[in-house]
N, C-alpha and C positions, 0 to 999 in steps of 0.2 A: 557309822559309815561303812561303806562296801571296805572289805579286806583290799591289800595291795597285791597279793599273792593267791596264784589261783594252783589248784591240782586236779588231777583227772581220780583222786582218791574220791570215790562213792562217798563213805561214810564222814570224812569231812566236810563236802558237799552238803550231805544232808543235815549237820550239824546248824554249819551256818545257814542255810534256808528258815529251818526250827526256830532259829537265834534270832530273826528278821520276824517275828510274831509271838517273841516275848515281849510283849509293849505294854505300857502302863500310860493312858493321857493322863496326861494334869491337866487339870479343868480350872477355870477362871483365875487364870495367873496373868501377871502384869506383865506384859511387855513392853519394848522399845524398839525403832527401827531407824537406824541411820545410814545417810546416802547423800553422799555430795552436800555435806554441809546444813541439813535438814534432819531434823526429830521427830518424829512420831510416835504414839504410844496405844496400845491396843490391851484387849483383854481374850485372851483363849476361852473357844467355848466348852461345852458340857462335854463333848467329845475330844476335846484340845485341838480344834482346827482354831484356826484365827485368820484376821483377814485387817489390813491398813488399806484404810481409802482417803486419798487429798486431793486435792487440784494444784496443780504448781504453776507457780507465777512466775514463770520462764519458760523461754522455750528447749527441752529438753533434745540432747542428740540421740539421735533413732541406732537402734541394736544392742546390746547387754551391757547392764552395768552393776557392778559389784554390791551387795548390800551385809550389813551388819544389823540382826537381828539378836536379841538380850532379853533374858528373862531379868525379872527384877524381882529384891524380895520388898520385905516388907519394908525398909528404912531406904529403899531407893538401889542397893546394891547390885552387883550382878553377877546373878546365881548359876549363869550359863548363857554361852553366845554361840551363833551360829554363823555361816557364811552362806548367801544366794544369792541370787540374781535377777533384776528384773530387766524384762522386752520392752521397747519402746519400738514400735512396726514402724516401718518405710512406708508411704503410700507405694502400694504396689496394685495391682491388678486382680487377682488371687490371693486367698487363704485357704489353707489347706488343710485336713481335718483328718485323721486317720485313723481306727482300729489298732491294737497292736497284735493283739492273740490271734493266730491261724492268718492276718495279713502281713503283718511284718514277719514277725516271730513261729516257727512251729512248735503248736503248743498242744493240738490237740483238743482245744478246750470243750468240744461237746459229749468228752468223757471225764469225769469226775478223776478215776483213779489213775487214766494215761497221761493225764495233765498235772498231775500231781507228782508220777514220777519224772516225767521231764523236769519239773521244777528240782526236785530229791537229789537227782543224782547227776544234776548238770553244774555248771556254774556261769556266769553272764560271758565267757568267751568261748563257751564247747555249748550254745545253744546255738541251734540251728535257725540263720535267715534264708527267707525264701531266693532261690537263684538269682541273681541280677537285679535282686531290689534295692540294695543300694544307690547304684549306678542311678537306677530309674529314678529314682527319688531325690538327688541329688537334679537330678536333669529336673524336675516339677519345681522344685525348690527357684530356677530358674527361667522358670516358664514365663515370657511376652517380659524378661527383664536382664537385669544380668548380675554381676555376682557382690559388686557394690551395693546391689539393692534387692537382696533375696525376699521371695515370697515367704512368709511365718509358714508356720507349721504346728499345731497341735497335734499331738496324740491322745484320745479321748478313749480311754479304756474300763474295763468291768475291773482290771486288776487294783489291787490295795495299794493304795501308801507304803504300806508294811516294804512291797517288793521296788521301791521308787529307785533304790541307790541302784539296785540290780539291774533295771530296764535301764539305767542312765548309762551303766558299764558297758553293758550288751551294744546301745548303739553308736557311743561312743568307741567299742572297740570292730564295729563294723561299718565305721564310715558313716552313716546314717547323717541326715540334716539334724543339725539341733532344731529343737523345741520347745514347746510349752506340754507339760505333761500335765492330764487331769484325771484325774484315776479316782476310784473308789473308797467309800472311808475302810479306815485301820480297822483290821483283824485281831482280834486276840486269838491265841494258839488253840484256844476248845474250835474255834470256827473253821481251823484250816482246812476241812473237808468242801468247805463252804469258798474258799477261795475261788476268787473269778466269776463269783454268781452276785452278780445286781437288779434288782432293777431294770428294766428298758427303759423305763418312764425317767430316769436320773440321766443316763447317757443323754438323751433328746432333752433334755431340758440344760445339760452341760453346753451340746453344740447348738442351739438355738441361745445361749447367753453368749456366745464369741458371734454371732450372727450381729447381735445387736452391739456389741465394743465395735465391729468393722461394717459399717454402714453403707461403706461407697463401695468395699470389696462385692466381689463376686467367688462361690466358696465351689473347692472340687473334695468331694468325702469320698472316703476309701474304704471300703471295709470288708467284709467277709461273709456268708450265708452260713459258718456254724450255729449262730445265734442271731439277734436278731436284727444286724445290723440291714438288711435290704429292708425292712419295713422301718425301723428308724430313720434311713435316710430318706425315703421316699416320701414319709412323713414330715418330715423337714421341707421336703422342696414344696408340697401340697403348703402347707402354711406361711412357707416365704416366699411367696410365687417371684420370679425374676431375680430371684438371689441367687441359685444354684446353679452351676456353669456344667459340671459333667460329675456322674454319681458312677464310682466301681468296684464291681464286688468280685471277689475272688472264690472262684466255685470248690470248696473247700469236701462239701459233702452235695455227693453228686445226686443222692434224695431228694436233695432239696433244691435242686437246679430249677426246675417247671417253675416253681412258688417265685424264685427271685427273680427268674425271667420275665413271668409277669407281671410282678412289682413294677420292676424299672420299664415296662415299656406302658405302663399306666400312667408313667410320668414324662412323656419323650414329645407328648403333645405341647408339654408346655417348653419344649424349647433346649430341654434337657439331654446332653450327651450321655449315654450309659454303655459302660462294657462290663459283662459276664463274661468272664476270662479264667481261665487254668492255672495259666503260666505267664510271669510277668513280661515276657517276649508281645506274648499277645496285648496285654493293655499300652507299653510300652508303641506297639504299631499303633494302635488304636490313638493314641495324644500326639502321636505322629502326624495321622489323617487329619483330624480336626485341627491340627497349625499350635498346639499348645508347646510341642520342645520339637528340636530337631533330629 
């Protein structure tokens, strides 16, 4: 678990960062999962992810609810427990779908070694979010609803598992909307150079699987032009025609501003809100004009 005690000491910093991609999966272990009086039992895969799937013969109350999850050993025992939570969505109007690197969080990530010391010698309360994005995001959370019945929110990012306690600190300790976080599988320490590199084809296939759990929704993606979130979303809205309410990218690397601009206005025929924006003032006006928050 994330430390309780944070310091502006560098070398402790980087300590624990280090500490967060000494992992070892256990593969094909027994588990249990209990919740409101209900048992389930699964098996960890080859990489130690694991997943519980049921249909409940009740009707369940919408927003988070506490879970106990238990490894077991061989004779039934329990060899280790943990505590999580699972979302049960409100029919709301919106789901929301976000980036975290270079949209939420300054991270730098289209540099290997400057995104590596942000991580080194930061810790999840001295990283820097972008100006007013809380605020913003909190108001989207709220969007055509109100606060009985929040809009969900995903964060679908390239970053590891390994860093999960850390990004939960960071937006926890900046106000941020809770979520659902989907991030990239576990690191071991030889990769760390490698941190924050996946895939594109994973990402789209993450937010194209919360497409199909929310069928009546209509989804706003956020993300950023470091990588390659303006052709992932844009890709998304081309294959889910009438699912995508407004698509916005944060002009992060101003090289690459032409490519994303035409991206998003390739997709504006089909009915698609899109803002290339700088600074959250600006998209913030922008979900203004279109009627999404006040």
């Amino acid at each position: 678990m994330i430390r309780k005690k944070y310091t502006n000491n560098i070398l402790v910093n980087i300590m624990h960062l280090l500490r967060l991609f000494f992992v070892k999966p256990f593969p094909h272990v027994a588990l249990r999962l209990q919740w409101e009086g209900a048992t389930q039992y699964s098996t960890s895969e080859s990489d130690g992810f694991f997943k519980f799937e049921w249909k409940s013969d009740k009707e369940l109350a919408k927003g988070w609810h506490p879970i106990t999850v238990e490894q077991l050993g061989t004779r039934g025992q329990v060899l280790a427990s943990g505590q999580g939570q699972i979302y049960i969505p409100y029919s709301t109007q919106f789901v929301l779908v976000s980036d975290i690197d270079d949209t939420v969080m300054v991270s730098h990530s289209a540099t290997v070694f400057r995104r590596l010391r942000e991580l080194l010698i930061n810790n999840p309360r001295t990283r820097r979010q972008f100006h007013d994005l809380s605020d913003y995001y909190q108001r989207l959370a709220l969007a055509r609803t109100h606060a009985n019945l929040p809009n969900p929110f995903f964060y679908v990012s390239s970053s590891e598992w390994n860093l999960y306690d850390y990004l939960r600190e960071f937006f926890s300790y900046n106000q941020l909307p809770q979520g659902i976080f989907l991030l990239s599988q576990v690191k071991r320490l030889f990769r760390l150079l490698l941190t924050g590199k996946t895939k594109h084809e994973g990402k789209l296939m993450r937010i194209a699987r919360i497409l199909h759990v929310f069928p009546n929704q209509q989804f706003i993606l956020l993300g950023d032009n470091t990588q390659r979130d303006p052709m992932i979303y844009t890709t998304i809205a081309q294959k889910f025609p009438g699912r995508i309410f407004a698509i916005y990218i944060r002009n992060v690397r101003p090289e690459r501003k032409t490519m994303a601009a035409s991206l998003l206005a390739a997709v504006e025929p089909l009915g698609i809100h899109t803002c290339l924006f700088e600074h959250t003032a600006e998209a913030r006006l922008h979900s203004q004009k279109i009627g999404l928050i006040s």
